[in-house]
VEXDREN-2710 file (C-alpha; in Angstrom, 1 decimal):
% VEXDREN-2710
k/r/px/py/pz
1/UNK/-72.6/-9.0/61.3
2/UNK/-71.1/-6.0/60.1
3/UNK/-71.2/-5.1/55.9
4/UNK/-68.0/-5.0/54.3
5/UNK/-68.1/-1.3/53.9
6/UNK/-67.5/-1.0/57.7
7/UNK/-63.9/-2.0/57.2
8/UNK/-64.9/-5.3/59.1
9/UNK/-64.7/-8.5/57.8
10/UNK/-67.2/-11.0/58.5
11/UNK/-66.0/-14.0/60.1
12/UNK/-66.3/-17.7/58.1
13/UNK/-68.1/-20.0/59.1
14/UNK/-66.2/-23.3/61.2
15/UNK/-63.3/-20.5/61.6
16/UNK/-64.1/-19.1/65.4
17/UNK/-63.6/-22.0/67.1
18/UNK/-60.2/-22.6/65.7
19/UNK/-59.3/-18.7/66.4
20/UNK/-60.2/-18.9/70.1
21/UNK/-58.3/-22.2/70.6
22/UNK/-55.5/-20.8/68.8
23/UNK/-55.6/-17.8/71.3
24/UNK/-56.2/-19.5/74.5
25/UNK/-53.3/-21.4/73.4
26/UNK/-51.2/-18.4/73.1
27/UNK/-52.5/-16.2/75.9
28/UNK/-53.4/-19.0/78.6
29/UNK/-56.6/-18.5/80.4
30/UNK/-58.8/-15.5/79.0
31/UNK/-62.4/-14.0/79.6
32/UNK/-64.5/-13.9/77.1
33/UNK/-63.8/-9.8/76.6
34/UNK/-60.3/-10.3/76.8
35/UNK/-60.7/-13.0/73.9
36/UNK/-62.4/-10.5/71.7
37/UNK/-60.3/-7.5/72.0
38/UNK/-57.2/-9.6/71.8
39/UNK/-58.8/-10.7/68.4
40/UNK/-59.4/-6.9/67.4
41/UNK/-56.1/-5.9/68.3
42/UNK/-54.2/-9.2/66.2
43/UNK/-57.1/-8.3/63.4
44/UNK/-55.9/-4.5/63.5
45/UNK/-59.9/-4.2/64.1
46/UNK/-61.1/-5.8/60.9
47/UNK/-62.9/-8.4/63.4
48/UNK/-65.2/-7.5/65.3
49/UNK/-66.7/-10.2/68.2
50/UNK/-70.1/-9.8/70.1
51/UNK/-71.3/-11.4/73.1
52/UNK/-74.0/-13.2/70.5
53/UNK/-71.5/-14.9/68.2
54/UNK/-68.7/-15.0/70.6
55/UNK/-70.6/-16.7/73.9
56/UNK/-71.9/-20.0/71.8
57/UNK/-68.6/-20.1/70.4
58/UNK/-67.3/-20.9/74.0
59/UNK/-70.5/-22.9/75.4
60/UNK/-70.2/-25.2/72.6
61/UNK/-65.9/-25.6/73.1
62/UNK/-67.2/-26.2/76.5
63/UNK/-69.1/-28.6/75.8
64/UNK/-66.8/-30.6/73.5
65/UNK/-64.2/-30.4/76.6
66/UNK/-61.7/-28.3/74.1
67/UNK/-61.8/-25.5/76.5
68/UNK/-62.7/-25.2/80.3
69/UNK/-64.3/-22.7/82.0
70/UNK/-63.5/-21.4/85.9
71/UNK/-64.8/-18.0/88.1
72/UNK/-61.9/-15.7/88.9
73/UNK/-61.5/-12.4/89.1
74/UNK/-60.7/-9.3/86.3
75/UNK/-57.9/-6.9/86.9
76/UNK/-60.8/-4.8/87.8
77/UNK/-62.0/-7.2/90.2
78/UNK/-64.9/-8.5/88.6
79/UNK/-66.3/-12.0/88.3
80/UNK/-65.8/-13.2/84.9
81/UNK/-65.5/-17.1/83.8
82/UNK/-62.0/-17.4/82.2
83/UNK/-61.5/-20.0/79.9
84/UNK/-58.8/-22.6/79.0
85/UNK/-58.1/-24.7/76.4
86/UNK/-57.4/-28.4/77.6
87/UNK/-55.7/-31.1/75.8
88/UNK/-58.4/-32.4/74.2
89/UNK/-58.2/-28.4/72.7
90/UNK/-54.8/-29.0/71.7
91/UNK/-55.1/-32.0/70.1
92/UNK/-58.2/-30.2/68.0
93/UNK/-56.0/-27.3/67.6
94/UNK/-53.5/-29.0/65.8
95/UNK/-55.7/-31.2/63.6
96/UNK/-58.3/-28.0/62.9
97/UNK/-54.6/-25.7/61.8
98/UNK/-53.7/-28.6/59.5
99/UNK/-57.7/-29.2/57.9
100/UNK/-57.6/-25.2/57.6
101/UNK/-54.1/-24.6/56.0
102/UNK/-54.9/-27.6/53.4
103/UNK/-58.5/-26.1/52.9
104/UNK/-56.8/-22.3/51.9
105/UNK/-54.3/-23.6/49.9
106/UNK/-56.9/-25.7/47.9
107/UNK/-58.9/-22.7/47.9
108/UNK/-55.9/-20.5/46.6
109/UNK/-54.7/-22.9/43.9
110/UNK/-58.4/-22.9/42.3
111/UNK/-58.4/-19.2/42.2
112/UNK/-54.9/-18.8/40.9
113/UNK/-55.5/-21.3/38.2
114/UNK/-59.2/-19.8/37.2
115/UNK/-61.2/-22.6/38.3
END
């Protein structure tokens, strides 16, 4: 993972999933390269994805049926498994955004009053 001085900023823990839902969900069907630099680019490269922490990310989504997988092609014409999310990924989507947005603003209410 890269330090802090890079300019990057690691990523939290339980928080990948829930960002590549949230972009399949916005972009439609992605590769896994596509997914990562659409994640730079929305980041303004403070994240940084590679193939070791992104890949599980997407076997495991797999394997909880949030997302599936199918062969196609690039717009460079090469094989590449693009991912979707399904509506079991939506329904997680939703319910992860709402456990997330209640865990930050817990989080930023203990800061602000000096916990």
């Amino acid at each position: 993972m890269p330090s802090e001085d890079s300019g990057h900023i690691p990523i939290l823990q339980g928080t990948l999933d829930l960002i590549v839902l949230r972009t399949l969900a916005t972009m439609g069907p992605q590769h896994a390269y596509a997914i990562a630099t659409r994640l730079e680019q929305v980041s303004e490269d403070l994240l940084h994805l590679n193939q070791g922490t992104l890949y599980p990310a997407l076997v495991r989504l797999e394997q909880q049926g949030r997302i599936k997988g199918t062969w196609g092609k690039t717009d460079s014409n090469r094989e590449a498994k693009f991912y979707a999310i399904t509506k079991v990924g939506e329904k997680a989507l939703a319910q992860e955004t709402l456990r997330w947005r209640r865990m930050t603003g817990l989080v930023e209410k203990l800061l602000s009053a000096g916990a």
